[in-house]
C-alpha positions as CSV (number, residue, x, y, z in Angstrom):
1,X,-56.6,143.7,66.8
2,X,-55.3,140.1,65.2
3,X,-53.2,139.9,68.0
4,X,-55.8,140.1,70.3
5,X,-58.0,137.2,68.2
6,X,-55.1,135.2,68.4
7,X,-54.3,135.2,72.2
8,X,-58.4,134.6,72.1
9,X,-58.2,131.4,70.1
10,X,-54.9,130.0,72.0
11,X,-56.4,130.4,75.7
12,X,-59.6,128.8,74.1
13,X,-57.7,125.8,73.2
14,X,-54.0,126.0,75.0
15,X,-53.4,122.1,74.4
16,X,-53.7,122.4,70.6
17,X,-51.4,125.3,70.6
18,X,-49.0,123.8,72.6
19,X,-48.9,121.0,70.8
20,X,-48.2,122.8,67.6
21,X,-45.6,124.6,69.4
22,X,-43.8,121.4,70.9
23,X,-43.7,119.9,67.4
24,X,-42.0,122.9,65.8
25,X,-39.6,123.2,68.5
26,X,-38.9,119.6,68.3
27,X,-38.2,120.8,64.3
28,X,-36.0,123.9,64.9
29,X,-33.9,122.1,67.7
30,X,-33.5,119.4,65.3
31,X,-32.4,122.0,62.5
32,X,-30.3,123.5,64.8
33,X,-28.2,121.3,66.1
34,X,-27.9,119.3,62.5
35,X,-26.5,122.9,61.5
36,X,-24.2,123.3,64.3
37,X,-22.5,120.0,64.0
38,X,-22.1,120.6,60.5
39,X,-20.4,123.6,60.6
40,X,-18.2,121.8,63.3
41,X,-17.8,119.2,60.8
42,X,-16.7,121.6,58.0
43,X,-13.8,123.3,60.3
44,X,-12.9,120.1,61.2
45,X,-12.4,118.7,57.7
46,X,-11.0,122.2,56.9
47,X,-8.2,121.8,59.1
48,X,-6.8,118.7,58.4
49,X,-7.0,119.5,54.4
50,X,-4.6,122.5,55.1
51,X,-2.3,120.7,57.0
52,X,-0.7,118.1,54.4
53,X,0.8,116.1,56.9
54,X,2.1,112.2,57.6
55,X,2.9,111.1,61.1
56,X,5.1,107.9,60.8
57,X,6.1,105.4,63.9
58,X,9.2,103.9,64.3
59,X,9.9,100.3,65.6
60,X,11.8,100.1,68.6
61,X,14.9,98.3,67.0
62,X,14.9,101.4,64.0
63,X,18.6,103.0,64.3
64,X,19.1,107.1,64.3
65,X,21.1,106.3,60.7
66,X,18.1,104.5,59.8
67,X,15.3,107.3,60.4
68,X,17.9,110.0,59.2
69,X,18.0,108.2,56.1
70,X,14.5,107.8,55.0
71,X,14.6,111.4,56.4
72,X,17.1,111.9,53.0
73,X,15.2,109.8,51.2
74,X,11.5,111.9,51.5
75,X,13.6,114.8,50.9
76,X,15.1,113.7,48.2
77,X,11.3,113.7,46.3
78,X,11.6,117.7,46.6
79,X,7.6,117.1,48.1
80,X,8.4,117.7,51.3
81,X,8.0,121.0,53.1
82,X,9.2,120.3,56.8
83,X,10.1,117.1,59.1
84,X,10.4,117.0,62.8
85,X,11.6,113.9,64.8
86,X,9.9,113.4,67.7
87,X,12.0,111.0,70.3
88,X,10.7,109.1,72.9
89,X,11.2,111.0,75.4
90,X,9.4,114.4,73.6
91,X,6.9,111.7,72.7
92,X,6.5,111.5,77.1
93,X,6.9,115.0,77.5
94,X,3.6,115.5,74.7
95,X,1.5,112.6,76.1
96,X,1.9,113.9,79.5
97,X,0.8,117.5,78.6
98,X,-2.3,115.7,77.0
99,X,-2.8,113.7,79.9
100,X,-1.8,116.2,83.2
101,X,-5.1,116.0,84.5
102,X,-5.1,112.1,84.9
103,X,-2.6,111.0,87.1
104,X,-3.1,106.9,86.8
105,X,-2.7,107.5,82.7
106,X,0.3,109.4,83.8
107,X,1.8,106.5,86.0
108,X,0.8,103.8,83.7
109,X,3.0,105.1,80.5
110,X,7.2,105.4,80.3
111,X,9.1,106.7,77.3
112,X,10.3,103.2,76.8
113,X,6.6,102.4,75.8
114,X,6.2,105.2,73.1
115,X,7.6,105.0,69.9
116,X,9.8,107.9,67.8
117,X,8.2,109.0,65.2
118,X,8.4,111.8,62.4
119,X,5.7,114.5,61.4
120,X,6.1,114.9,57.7
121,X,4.7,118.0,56.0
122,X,4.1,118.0,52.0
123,X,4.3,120.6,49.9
124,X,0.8,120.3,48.9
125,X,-1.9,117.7,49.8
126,X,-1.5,115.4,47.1
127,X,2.4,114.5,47.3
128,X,1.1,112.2,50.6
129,X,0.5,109.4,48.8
130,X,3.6,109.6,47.0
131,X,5.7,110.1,50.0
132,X,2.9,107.2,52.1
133,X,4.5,104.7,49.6
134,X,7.9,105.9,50.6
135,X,7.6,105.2,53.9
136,X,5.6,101.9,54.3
137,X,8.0,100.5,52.0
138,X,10.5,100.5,54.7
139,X,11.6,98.0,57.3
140,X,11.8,100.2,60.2
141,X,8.4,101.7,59.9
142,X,5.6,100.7,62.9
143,X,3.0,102.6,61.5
144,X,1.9,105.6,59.6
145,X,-1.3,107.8,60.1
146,X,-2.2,109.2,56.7
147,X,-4.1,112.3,57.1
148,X,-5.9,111.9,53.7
149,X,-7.4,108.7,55.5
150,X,-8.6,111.1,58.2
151,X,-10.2,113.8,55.9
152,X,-12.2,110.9,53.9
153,X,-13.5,108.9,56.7
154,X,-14.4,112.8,58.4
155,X,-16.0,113.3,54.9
156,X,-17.7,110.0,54.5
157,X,-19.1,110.4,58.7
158,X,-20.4,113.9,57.3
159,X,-21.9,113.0,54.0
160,X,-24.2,110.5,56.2
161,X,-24.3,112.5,58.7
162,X,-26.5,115.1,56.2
163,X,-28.4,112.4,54.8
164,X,-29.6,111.1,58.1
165,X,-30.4,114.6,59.0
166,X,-32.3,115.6,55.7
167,X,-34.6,112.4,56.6
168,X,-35.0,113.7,59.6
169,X,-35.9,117.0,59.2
170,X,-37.8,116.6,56.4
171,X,-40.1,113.8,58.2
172,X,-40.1,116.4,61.1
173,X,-41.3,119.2,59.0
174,X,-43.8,116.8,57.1
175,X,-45.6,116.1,60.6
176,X,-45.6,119.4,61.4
177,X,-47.1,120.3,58.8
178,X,-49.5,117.7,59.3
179,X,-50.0,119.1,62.9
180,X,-50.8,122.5,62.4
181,X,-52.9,121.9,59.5
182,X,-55.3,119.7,61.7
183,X,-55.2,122.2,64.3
184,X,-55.9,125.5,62.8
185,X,-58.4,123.3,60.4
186,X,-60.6,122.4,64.0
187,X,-60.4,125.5,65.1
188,X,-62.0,127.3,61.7
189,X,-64.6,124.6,62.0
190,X,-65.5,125.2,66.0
191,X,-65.8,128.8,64.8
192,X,-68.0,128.6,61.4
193,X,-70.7,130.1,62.8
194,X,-68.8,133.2,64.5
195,X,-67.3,133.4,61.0
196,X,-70.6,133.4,59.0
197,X,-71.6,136.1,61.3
198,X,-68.3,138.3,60.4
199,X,-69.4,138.0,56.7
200,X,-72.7,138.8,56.9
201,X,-71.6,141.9,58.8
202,X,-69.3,142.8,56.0
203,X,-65.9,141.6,57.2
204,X,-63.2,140.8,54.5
205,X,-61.8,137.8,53.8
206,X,-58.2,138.9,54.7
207,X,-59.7,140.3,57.8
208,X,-61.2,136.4,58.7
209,X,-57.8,134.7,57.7
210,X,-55.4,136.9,59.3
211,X,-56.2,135.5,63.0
212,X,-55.8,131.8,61.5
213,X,-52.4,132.8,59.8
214,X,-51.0,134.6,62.5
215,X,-51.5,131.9,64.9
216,X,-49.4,129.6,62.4
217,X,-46.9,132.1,62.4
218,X,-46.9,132.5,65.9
219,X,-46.4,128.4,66.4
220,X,-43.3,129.0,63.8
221,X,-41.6,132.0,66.4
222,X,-42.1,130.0,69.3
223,X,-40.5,127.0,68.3
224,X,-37.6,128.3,66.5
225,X,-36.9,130.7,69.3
226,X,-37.1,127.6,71.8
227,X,-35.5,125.1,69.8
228,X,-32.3,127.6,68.9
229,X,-32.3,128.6,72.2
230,X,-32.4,124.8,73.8
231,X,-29.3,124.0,70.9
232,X,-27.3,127.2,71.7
233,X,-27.3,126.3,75.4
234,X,-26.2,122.4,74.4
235,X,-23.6,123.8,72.8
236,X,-22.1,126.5,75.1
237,X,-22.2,123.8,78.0
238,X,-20.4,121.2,75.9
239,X,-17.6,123.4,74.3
240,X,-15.3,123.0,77.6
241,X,-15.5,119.5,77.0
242,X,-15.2,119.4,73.2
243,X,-12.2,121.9,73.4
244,X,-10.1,119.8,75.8
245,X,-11.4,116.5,73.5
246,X,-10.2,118.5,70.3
247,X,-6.7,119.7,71.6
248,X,-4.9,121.5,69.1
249,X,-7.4,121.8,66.1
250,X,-9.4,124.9,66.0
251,X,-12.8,124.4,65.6
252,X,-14.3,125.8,68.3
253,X,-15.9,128.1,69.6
254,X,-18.9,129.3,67.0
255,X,-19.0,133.1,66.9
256,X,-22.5,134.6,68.4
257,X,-22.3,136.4,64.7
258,X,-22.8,133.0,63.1
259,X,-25.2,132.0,66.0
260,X,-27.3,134.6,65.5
261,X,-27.6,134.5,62.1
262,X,-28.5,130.6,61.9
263,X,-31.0,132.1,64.6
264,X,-32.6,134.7,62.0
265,X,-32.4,132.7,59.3
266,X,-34.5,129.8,61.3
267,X,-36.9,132.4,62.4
268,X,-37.9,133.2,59.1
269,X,-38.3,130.1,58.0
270,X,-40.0,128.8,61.4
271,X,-42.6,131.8,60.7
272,X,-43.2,131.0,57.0
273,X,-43.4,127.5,57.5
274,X,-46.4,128.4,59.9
275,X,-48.0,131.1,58.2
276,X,-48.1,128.4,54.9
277,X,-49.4,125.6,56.9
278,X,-52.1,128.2,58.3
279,X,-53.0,129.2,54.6
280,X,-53.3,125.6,53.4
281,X,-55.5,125.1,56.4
282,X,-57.5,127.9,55.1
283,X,-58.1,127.1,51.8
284,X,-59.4,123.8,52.7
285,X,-62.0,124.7,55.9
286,X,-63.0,128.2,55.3
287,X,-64.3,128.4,51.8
């Protein structure tokens, strides 16, 4: 029966309605793919945090004594879980794995142009800076890529990164708010008089309401169902890419378990976010 007064007062008024509808999907979409990079961002942090690890370049005058004994030296700290030396040419051999598909990379690069580097693993995460100092103290050292550096810049990105999104969101949510306020306000005042008719005949306040909440509720479904749906598909076309782009670090892909869940969870608030606006609609046009 509500149903039925519902799909009444859309087709009465389909642009309203589907402007209510664009604006929560434009919300949920948002939601959704602010949730999706995040959890990307969390693996992603997660996996450099459990891999304690320095990578250190050599200059192209550094002797094998040399290397093998700062090798000693790190060692020597009893912080150090593993180190592998990677020569030039292993350095060629891993650049053109990475690189197989683009032939002019491929041409452009020789071992001679690479430098040898060591991969230094640490007991635990805080010996790197201990065993950083170590390194950059020495003459024969090009450069070292501190993967502490890497999880705080990935942490700082992510930190704004939910900031900007919380603005977001919450500005979306605001509007929509807004939106289907305004809408379900004009429609209760279009339809006064077929609602003073409905009381005098003895219908209950519930019974009068329920049409105007559903529709809310309705506007929620919709646009979580599309804007999930629109983020999902985003994703699934651009994990190819992102896998290739993320070689080696396991991020990807999102299980349809986590998807799905994210997918109820915006559902229920897509419909309660509706079904509210509805009811605050309500309590100020149909007194």
């Amino acid at each position: 029966m509500h149903l039925k007064t519902v799909a009444k007062y859309i087709r009465r008024s389909p642009y309203q309605a589907i402007s209510a509808a664009l604006i929560m999907t434009l919300t949920f979409f948002t939601i959704s793919m602010f949730a999706i990079l995040t959890i990307l961002s969390i693996r992603l942090i997660n996996y450099f945090e459990t891999r304690p690890q320095l990578t250190v370049f050599f200059k192209d005058t550094a002797k094998q004594e040399e290397i093998k004994g700062l090798e000693e030296q790190l060692k020597a700290t009893l912080k150090v879980a593993t180190i592998s030396f990677v020569s030039k040419e292993e350095a060629l051999k891993i650049y053109k794995e990475q690189n197989k598909k683009d032939p002019i990379l491929l041409d452009l690069v020789t071992a001679d142009i690479l430098p040898s580097s060591i991969e230094v693993q640490a007991i635990k995460a805080e010996y790197l800076s201990d065993l950083a100092s170590i390194v950059k103290g020495s003459d024969i050292v090009e450069e070292v890529i501190f993967q502490k550096d890497i999880v705080d810049t990935l942490i700082a990105w992510t930190n704004a990164f939910r900031k900007i999104g919380i603005v977001v969101i919450s500005v979306l949510a605001i509007v929509s708010l807004f939106i289907i306020l305004t809408i379900i306000g004009i429609k209760i005042t279009l339809r006064r008089e077929e609602i003073e008719i409905m009381r005098l005949i003895g219908a209950s306040n519930w019974f009068i309401r329920a049409p105007f909440l559903l529709e809310g509720m309705m506007y929620g479904f919709f646009g979580a169902l599309i804007g999930w749906t629109v983020s999902v598909g985003i994703l699934l076309y651009s994990t190819p890419a992102l896998e290739s782009f993320l070689k080696g670090v396991a991020v990807l892909p999102i299980s349809p378990i986590m998807l799905f869940e994210l997918f109820a969870l915006e559902l229920f608030l897509a419909c309660f976010f509706g079904a509210f606006a509805s009811y605050l609609a309500v309590l100020r046009y149909l007194k």
